[in-house]
KELUM-662658 format. One line per field, with one value per residue (C-alpha): x, y, z negated. Coordinates in steps of 0.001 Angstrom, whole numbers, m for minus. Layout:
N
X	X|...
Y	Y|...
Z	Z|...
***
This chain:
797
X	30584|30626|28764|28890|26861|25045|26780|25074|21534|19559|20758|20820|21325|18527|17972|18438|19469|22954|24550|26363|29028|29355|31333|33214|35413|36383|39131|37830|35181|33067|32027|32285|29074|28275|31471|31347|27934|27990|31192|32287|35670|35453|36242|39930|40323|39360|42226|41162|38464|37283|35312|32779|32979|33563|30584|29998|27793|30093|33147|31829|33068|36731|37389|36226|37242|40791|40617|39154|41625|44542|46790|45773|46692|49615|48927|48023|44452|44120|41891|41058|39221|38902|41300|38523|37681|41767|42105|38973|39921|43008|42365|38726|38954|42175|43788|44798|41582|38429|40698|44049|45924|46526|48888|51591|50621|52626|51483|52571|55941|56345|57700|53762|51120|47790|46813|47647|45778|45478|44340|41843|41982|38022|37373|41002|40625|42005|42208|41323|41528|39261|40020|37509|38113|36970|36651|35216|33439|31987|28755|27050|26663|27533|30836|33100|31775|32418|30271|32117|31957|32685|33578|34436|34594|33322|30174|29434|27941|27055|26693|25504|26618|25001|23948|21199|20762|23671|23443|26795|25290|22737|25173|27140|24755|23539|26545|28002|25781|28001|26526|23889|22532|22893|22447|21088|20435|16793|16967|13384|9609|8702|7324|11278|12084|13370|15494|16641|17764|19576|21269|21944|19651|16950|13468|10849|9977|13432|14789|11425|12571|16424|15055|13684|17493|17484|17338|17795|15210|17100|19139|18189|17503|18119|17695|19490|20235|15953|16577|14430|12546|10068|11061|7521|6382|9351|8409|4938|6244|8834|6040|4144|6923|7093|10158|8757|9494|12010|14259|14595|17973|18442|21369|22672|21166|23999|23801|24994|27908|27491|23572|22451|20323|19378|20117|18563|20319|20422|21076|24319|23987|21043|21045|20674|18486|16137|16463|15897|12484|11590|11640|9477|7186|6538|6337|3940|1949|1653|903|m2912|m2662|m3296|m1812|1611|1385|1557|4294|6116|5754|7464|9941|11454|10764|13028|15438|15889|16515|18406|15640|15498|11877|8385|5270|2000|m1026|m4695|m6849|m10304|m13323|m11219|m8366|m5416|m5082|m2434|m1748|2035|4772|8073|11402|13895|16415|13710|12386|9099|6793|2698|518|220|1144|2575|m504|m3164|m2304|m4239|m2742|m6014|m6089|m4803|m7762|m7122|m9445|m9792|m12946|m13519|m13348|m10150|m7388|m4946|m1888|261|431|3238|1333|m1921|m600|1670|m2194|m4221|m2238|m443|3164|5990|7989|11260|12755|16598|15408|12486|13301|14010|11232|9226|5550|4532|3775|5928|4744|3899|7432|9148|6887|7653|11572|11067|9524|12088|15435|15270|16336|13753|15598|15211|11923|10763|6673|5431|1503|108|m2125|m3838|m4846|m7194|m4400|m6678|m4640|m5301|m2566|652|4218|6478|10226|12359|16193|17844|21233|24299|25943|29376|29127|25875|24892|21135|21660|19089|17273|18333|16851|17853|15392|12734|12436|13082|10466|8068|8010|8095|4515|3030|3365|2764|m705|m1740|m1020|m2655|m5823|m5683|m5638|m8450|m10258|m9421|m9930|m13078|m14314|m12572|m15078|m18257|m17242|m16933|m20693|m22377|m21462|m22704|m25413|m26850|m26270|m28225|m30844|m30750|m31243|m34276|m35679|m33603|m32174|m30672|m28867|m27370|m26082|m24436|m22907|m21470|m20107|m18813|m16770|m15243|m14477|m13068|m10754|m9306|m8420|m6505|m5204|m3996|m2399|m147|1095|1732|5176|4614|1763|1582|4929|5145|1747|783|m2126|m1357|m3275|m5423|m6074|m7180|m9448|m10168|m11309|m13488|m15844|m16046|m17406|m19216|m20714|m21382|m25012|m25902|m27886|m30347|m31872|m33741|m35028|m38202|m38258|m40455|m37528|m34678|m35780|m37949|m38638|m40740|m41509|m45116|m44203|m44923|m46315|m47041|m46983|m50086|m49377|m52023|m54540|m54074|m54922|m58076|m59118|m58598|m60488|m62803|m63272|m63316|m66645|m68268|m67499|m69062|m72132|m72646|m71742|m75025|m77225|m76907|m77549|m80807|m81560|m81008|m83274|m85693|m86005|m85161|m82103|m81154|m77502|m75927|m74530|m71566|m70413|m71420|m68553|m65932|m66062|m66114|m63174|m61468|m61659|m60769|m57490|m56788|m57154|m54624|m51923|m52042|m51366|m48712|m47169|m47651|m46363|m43211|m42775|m43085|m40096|m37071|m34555|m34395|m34680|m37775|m38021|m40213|m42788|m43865|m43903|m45763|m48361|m48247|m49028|m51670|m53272|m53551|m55340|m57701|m61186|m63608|m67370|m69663|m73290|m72885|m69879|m66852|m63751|m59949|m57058|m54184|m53901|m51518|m49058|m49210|m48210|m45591|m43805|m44165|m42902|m39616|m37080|m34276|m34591|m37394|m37093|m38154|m36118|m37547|m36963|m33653|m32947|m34108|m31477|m28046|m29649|m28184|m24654|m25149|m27029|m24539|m21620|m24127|m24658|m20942|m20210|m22039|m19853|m16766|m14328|m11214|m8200|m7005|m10409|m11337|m11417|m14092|m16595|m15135|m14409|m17897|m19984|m17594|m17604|m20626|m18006|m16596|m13052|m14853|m16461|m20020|m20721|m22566|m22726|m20383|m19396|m15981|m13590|m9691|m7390|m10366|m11184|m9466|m7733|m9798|m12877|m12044|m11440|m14884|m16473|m15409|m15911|m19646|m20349|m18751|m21130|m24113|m23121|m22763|m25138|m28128|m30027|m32015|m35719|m35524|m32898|m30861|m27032|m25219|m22682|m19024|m18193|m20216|m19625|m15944|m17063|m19177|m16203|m13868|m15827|m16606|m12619|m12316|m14755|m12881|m15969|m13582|m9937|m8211|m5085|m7308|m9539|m6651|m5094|m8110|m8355|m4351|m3912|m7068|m9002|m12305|m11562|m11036|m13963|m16468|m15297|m16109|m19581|m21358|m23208|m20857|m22956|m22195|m18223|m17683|m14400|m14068|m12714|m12444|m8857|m7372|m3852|m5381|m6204
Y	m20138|m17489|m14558|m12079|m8594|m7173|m3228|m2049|m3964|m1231|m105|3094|6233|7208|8844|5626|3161|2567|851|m2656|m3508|m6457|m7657|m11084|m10230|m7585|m6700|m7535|m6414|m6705|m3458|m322|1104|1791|1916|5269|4703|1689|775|4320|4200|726|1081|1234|m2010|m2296|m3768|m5574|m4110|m7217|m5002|m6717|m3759|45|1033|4258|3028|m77|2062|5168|5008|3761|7268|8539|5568|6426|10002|9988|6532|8030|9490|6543|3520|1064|m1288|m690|m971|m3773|m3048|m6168|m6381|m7794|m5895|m3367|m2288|m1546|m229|2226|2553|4341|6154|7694|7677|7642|10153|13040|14980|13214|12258|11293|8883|7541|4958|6900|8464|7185|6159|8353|7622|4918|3500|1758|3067|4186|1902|m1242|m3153|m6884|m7960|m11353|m13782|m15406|m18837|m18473|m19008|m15911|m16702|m14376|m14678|m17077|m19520|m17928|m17559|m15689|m17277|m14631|m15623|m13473|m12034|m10785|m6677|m3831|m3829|m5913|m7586|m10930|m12187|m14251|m17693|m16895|m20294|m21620|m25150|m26654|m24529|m21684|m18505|m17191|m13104|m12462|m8688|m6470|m9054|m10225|m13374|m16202|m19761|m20360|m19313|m21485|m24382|m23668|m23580|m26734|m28490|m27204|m28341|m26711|m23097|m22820|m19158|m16888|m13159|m12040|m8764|m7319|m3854|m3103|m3773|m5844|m2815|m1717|m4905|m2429|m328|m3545|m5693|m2482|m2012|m5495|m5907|m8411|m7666|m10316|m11923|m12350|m14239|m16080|m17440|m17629|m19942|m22600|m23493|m24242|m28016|m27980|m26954|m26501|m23049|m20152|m16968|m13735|m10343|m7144|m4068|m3045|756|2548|4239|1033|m1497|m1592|m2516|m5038|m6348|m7344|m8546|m10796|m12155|m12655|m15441|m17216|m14765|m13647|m10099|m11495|m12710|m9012|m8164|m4771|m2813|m4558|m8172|m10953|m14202|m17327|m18796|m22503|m22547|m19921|m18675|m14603|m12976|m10120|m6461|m5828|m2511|m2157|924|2255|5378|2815|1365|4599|5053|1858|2148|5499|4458|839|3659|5629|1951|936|3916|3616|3|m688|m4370|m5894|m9119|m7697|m4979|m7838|m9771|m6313|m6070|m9773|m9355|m6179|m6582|m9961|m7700|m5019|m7572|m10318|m13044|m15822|m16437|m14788|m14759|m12406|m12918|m10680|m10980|m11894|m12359|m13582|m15617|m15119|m16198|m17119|m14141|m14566|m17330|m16937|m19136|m17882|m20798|m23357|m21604|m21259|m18849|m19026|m16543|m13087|m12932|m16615|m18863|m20076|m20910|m24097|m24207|m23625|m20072|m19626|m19100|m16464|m18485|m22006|m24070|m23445|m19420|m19434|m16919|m19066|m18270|m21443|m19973|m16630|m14932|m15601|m13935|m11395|m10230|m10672|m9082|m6382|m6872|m8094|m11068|m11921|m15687|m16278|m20173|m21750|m25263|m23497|m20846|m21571|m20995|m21399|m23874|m24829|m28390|m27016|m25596|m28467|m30601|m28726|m28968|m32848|m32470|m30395|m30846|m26889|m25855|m23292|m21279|m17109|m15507|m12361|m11675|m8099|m6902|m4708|m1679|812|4331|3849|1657|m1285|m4958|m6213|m8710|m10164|m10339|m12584|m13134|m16523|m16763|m14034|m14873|m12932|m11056|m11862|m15696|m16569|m18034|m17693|m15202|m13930|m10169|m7457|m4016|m2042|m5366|m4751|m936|m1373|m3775|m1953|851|m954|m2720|945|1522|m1496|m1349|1456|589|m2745|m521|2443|m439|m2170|1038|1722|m1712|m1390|1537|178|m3054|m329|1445|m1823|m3294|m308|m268|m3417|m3026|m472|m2990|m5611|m2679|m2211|m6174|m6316|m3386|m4593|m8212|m7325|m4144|m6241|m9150|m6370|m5151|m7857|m8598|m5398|m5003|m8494|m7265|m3671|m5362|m8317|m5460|m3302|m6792|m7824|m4320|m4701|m7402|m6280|m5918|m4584|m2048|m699|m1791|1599|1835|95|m183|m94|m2732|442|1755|m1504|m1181|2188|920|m2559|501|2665|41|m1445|1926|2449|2540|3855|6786|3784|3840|6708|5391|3844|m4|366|2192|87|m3029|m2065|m5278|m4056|m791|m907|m2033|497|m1011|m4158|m4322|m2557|m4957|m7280|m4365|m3882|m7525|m6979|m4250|m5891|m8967|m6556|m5539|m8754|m9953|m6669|m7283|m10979|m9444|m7172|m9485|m11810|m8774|m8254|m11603|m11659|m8878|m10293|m13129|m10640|m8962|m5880|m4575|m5884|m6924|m10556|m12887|m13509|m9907|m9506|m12419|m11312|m8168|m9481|m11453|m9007|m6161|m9255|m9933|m6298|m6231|m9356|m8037|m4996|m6609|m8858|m5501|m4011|m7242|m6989|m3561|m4048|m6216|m3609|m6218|m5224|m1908|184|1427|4415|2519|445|3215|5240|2450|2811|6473|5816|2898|5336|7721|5154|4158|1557|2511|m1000|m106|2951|2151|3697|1076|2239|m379|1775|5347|8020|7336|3507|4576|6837|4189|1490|4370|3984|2520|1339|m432|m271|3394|6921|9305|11301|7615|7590|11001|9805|6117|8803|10845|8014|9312|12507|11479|8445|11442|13638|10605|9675|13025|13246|10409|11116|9433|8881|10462|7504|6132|10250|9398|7347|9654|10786|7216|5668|9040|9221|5690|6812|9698|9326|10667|12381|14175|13259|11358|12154|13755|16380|15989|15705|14019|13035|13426|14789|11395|9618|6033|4594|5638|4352|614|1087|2396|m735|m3407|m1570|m1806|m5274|m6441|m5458|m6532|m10072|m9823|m13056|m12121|m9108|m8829|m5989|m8088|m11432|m11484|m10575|m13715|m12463|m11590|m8947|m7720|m7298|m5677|m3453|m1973|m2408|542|2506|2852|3385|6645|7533|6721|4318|4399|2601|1754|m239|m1755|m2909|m4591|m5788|m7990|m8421|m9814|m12102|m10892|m10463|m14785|m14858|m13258|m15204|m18477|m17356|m15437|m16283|m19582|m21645|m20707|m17408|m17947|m17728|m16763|m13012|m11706|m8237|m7225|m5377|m4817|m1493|117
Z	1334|3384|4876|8073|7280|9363|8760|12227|14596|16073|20065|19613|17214|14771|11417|9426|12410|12970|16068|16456|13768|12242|8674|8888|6134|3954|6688|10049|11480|15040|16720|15294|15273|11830|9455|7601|6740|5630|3836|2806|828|1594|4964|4167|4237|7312|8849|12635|14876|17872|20370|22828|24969|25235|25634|22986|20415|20115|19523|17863|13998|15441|15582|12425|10497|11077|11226|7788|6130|7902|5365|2874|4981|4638|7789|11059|12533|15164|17802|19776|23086|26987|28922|30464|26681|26040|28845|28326|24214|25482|28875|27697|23503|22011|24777|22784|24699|23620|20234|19228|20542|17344|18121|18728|15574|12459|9215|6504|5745|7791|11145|11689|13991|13057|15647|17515|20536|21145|24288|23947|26112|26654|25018|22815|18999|16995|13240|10576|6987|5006|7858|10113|13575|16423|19932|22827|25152|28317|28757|31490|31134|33558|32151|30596|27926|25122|22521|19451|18283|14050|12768|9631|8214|11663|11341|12991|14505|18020|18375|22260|22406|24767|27560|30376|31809|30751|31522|30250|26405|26049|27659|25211|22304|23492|23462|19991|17319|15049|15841|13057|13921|17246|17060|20665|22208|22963|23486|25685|25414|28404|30669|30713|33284|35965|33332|31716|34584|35891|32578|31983|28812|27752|27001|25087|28324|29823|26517|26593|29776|28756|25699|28105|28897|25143|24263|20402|17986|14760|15934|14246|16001|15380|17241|17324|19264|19482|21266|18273|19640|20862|17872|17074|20700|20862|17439|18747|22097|19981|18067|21082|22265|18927|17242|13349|12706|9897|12585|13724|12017|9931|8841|5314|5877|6075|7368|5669|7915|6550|7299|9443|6830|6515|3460|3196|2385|m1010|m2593|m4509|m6441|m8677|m6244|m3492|m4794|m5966|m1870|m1051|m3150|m1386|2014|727|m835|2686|4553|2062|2444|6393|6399|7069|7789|4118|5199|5985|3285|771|2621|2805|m1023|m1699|992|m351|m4018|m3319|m1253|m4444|m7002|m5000|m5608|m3399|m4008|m4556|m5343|m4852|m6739|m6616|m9455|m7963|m10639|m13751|m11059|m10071|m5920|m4138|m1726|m503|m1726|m230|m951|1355|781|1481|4095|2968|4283|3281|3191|3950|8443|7822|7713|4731|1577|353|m3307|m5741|m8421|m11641|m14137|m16526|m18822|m19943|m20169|m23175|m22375|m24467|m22744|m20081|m22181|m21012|m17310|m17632|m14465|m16201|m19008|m17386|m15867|m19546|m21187|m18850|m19933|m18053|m18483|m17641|m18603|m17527|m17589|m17132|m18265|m21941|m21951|m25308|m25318|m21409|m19548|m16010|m15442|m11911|m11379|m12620|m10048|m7520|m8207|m8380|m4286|m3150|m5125|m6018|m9470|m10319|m13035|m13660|m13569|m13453|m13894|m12973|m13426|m10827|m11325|m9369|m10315|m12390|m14703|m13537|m13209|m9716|m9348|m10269|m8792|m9495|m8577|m9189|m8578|m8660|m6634|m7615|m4741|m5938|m7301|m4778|m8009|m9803|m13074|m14677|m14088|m15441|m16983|m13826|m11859|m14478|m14153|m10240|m9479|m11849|m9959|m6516|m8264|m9210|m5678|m4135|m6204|m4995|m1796|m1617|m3146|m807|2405|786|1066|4262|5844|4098|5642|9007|8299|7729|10724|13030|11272|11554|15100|15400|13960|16428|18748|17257|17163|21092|21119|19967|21701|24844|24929|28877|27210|24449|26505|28941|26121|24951|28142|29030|25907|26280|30294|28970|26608|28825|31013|28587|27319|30883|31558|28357|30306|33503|34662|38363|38776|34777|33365|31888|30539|27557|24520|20778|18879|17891|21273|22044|19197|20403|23700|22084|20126|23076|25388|21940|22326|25935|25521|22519|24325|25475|21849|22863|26459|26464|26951|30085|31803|30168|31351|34308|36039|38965|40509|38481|35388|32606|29005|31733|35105|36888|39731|37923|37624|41819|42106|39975|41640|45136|44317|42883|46436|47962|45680|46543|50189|49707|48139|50989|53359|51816|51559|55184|56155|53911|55657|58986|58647|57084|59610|57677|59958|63281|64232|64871|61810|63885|63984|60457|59284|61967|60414|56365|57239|59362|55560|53551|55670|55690|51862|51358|53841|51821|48490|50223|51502|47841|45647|47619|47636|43637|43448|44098|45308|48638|50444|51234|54675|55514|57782|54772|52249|54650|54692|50798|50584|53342|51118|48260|49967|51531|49570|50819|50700|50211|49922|47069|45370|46805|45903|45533|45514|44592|42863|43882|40683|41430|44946|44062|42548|44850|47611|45670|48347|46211|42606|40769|39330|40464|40457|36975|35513|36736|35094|31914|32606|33206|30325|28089|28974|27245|24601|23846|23897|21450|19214|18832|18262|15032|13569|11115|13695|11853|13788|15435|16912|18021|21820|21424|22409|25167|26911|25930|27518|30362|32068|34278|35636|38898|40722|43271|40796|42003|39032|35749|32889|33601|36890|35928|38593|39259|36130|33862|33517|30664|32053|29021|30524|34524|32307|31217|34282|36045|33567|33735|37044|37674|34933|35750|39734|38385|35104|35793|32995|34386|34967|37771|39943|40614|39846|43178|44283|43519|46805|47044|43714|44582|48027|46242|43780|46947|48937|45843|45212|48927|48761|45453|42930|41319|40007|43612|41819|38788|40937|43084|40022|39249|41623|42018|38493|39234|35698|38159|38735|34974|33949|36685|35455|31675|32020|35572|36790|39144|42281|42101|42138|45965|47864|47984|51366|50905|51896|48383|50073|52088|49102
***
């Protein structure tokens, strides 16, 4: 059985990432971009080199292998490549001016060169020792370029190299069964297209679509050459398209030729290994997801030791639960990132409240020692009728065991690790762990502990943060039910446009949101409003123009009726008097002119009940008729009667919405105050722009907006999201008193001219529209009759 190692995966240079180079055998090798590092005083017997191009970080350690080997080697070194790569190898590298041209450089003592070229021929077998061969076959790069079939006992393994687009791979893979595994190159995040189709490279979404050529499910698929710098973004992308973060190949992982199965790097030395454990420590202690922290612990406590399986336990009131089980040669994945775990706790006690002493993790956590069994089926004093039913299932042979407690700070146990399997490096055979694996892992669960505590505490806090939020919220509900449900609206609007722009290609390809940003984003716009705490209801939610504690339009209608009855009564006086004989004048003139006052009284309220209503615009004929009502008084008999006060008529004078202008002061005065508020709140570091995206989404580019006035780049790009998701919202919102939701067309007119007289961020609003999120969100939050065809011309913005 053998297996290819993986000396070199990242696509570029970095303090601990090494280029392209792969191990077939102890002698041959593909690429050389990471020998010295890797193999030290191994790499002597290094004896053929099969290039899949010349590009530099392909070829770098060629130079230095043999500079450094030189006076020690018997044989020459082979250096195998497409004609383009020789021909480069000796015109740009080996040249006596960039470096020697070592193959006219002699051995020591000897007739041999240091170096000697074979031109490959594509799609031609070239056998190696161990009867593996190598077959190239072309890629599509900027220069150049072959990928290798590595075959052995009729199964075998693709590598890409650097490539873009290839029908003929996946062709191939389709008709060769016999490939187990391919290793394929993505080197950008998806934002990169332009940079990556120019370079020849593929990014998440291109092999997403290369994959659809794919007809077989049982390949296994692996990714190298991630440029460094923007792993992480890749990594998510990847994961995005269905590729697990453990098919992301690192330097010293080796894949098994006969399966296709990953094996991951394990540290050779105890000084390795003491490394190795460093760098876990400082990836343990940046890791704030819990749910990968404790996959992170398995994975690598496996990759120290050489385990094939594991197991992660938390002790949770007097049980031990199932947190991660991993068994790399049955593939098994559960828990932590890789779905639920059904499988019930251990107990640490019994029924009968005796101590669980027949389970070893149950007693590895009671009490706090570790235990380490070379064979389960001959361990005395524990139970493994669970282990042994398991190995009926699935034909494994559960046999070495290694059972670690875990303790934080305080010297507290809070869970359990476990290993199984250890697999000798040499033999691929289980053995059983050693001291060095005991000491090893017992420091990797110190640290793990502590980790898995400190992210508790942190996603705790994270949890208080996000509630507390929340929980304002819920307090603006029930003073304001409108503010609430805008809320909730806005925030889902804010984040499917951050969301969508992660996506884009075209207008934001380079722009793009961390998971936190986005996080960043979902509080501000959680938080929008948080000034409105502090405005009274009656302005909040101001239904009508009159509305205070109620609306005084009621108190008008009393008052005119009022009138009306003391009209009636004079009206009858007079005509008792009439017939009297008491006052002259003519009944006819005296009901002409009753009904004449009582029509003037109704077309006033008429004029004042839709004056009240805000939804459409005041003009200055009717609101001088307003101010002209207030200052009229009706004299019947000796009462003097008024229908409408000065205040109720400076209101109602209000020609556009429902608020004055002091009550639209005290509205924008919920900007600042929001700012103030979030200001007094321990931010942690990453969420610290909160306050300034939440207070500034009422901002506008032409500076004319409020609190600060700021305009252009003063505005954060967080913010402009907001400010648009904001005033689409409330454009569209149903639910409020003061006004009807406007029909999307307009909506999308309205933010159309706003952009146009730079109040808006153009460019968003344009995409916007372009990427169809305002269509997305209509058909999610508004009533189907007010989803109509929007005709507004984006393209001129």
């Amino acid at each position: 059985m053998s297996y290819i190692r993986i000396l070199g995966a990242q696509g570029s240079r970095a303090k601990e990432s090494f280029t392209t180079c792969i191990q077939v055998t102890k002698n041959t090798l593909i690429d050389a971009g990471n020998i010295m590092h890797a193999l030290g005083d191994e790499a002597l017997h290094v004896n053929r080199i099969f290039f899949s191009h010349a590009h530099l970080d392909h070829i770098i350690d060629t130079a230095f292998m043999i500079d450094n080997f030189f006076a020690k080697r018997t044989t020459s070194l082979t250096l195998y490549g497409l004609p383009a790569t020789i021909e480069a190898l000796q015109k740009h590298l080996f040249n006596d001016v960039v470096w020697p041209n070592f193959s006219k450089l002699f051995l020591i003592n000897s007739t041999t060169p240091a170096i000697t070229y074979v031109t490959l021929e594509p799609n031609q077998s070239y056998a190696i020792e161990e009867g593996i061969t190598l077959t190239p076959f072309l890629a599509n790069h900027t220069v150049p370029c072959c990928g290798y079939i590595i075959e052995q006992n009729k199964s075998a393994l693709l590598f890409s190299a650097d490539t873009f687009r290839n029908e003929a791979l996946w062709n191939l893979l389709n008709e060769k069964p016999e490939i187990k595994a391919l290793i394929i190159d993505v080197s950008f995040p998806n934002h990169f297209k332009k940079i990556a189709t120019e370079s020849k490279h593929l990014t998440p979404h291109f092999l997403a679509e290369e994959m659809q050529q794919l007809k077989r499910n049982d390949l296994h698929i692996y990714i190298n050459h991630l440029k460094p710098f923007y792993a992480e973004q890749i990594k998510n992308e990847l994961h995005a398209i269905g590729i697990t973060k453990e098919a992301i190949l690192h330097d010293g992982e080796s894949i098994n030729l006969a399966t296709g199965y990953l094996e991951p790097s394990i540290p050779r030395s105890i000084d390795e290994r003491v490394q190795k454990l460093t760098e876990i420590g400082t990836a343990l202690s940046a890791n704030e997801n819990l749910d990968a922290l404790l996959e992170m612990i398995v994975t690598e406590a496996k990759n120290l030791t050489g385990a094939d399986g594991g197991t992660l336990y938390l002790l949770e009131k007097d049980e031990l639960r199932f947190q991660v089980i991993q068994t790399d040669s049955l593939s098994i994945k559960m828990g932590g990132t890789s779905g639920k775990i059904t499988w019930p706790p251990l107990p640490l006690y019994l029924e009968d409240d005796t101590p669980n002493k027949k389970m070893v993790a149950a007693t590895c956590a009671l009490e706090d020692r570790l235990v380490n069994i070379p064979d389960v089926y001959e361990a005395v004093g524990f139970s493994f009728e669970g282990t042994k039913k398991f190995d009926q299932g699935t034909g494994y042979r559960s046999k070495s065991m290694l059972v670690i407690p875990m303790k934080n700070h305080e010297h507290e146990i809070i869970g359990v690790l476990q290993l199984l399997n250890k697999i000798d490096e040499h033999t691929h055979e289980v053995s059983a762990f050693n001291d060095e694996d005991e000491k090893i892992t017992l420091s990797l669960a110190s640290q793990a502990a502590i980790a898995i505590t400190n992210t508790s505490l942190i996603q705790g806090l994270e949890n208080l943060l996000e509630s507390f939020l929340k929980s304002i919220i819920f307090a603006i509900s029930k003073k304001s039910p409108y503010t609430a449900g805008h809320i909730e609206r806005m925030v889902k609007l804010s984040v499917m446009i951050a969301e969508a722009i992660n996506q884009d290609t075209s207008l934001y390809a380079d722009k793009h949101f961390s998971a936190e940003e986005i996080k960043q984003i979902n509080f501000a716009a959680l938080m929008h409003d948080i000034g409105k705490l502090a405005t009274p209801e009656q302005v909040v939610d101001k239904a009508t123009k009159l509305e205070a504690i109620f609306d005084r339009i009621h108190m008008i209608e009393c008052r005119i009726k009022t009138v009306e009855k003391a009209l009636h009564v004079k009206l009858l006086e007079d005509k008792i008097a009439l017939l009297e004989g008491k006052q002259q004048g003519d009944i006819h003139a005296l009901e002409a002119s009753y009904h004449q006052q009582i029509e003037t009284l109704r077309e006033a309220f008429v004029l004042i009940q839709s004056s009240n209503k805000g939804d459409s615009f005041l003009n200055d004929d009717n609101a001088s008729k307003i101010q002209a009502l207030a200052k009229q008084s009706w004299l019947i008999g000796d009462e003097t009667y008024r229908i409408l006060t000065e205040n109720e008529a400076y209101h109602l004078s209000t020609q556009k919405g429902t608020l004055t202008q002091e009550e639209r002061t005290i509205i924008n005065d919920h900007a600042k105050l929001s700012v103030d508020i979030l200001n007094r709140l321990p931010f942690p570091k990453k969420y610290q722009q909160i306050p300034q995206i939440s207070g500034n989404h009422h901002e506008k580019i032409n500076g004319k907006g409020y609190p600060q006035g700021l305009k252009g780049d003063e505005i954060s790009f967080e913010a402009r999201i907001l400010a648009i998701a904001d005033i689409f919202e409330a454009l569209t919102a149903s639910d409020r008193p003061y006004k009807a939701g406007m029909p999307l067309s307009t909506a999308m007119k309205i933010l159309y001219f706003m952009a146009k007289d730079d109040e808006l961020d153009s460019k968003l609003v344009k995409f916007f529209y372009d990427s169809g999120l305002y269509l997305q969100y209509a058909k999610e939050a508004l009533p189907e009759q007010s989803i109509d065809t929007v005709t507004v011309d984006f393209s001129t913005l």
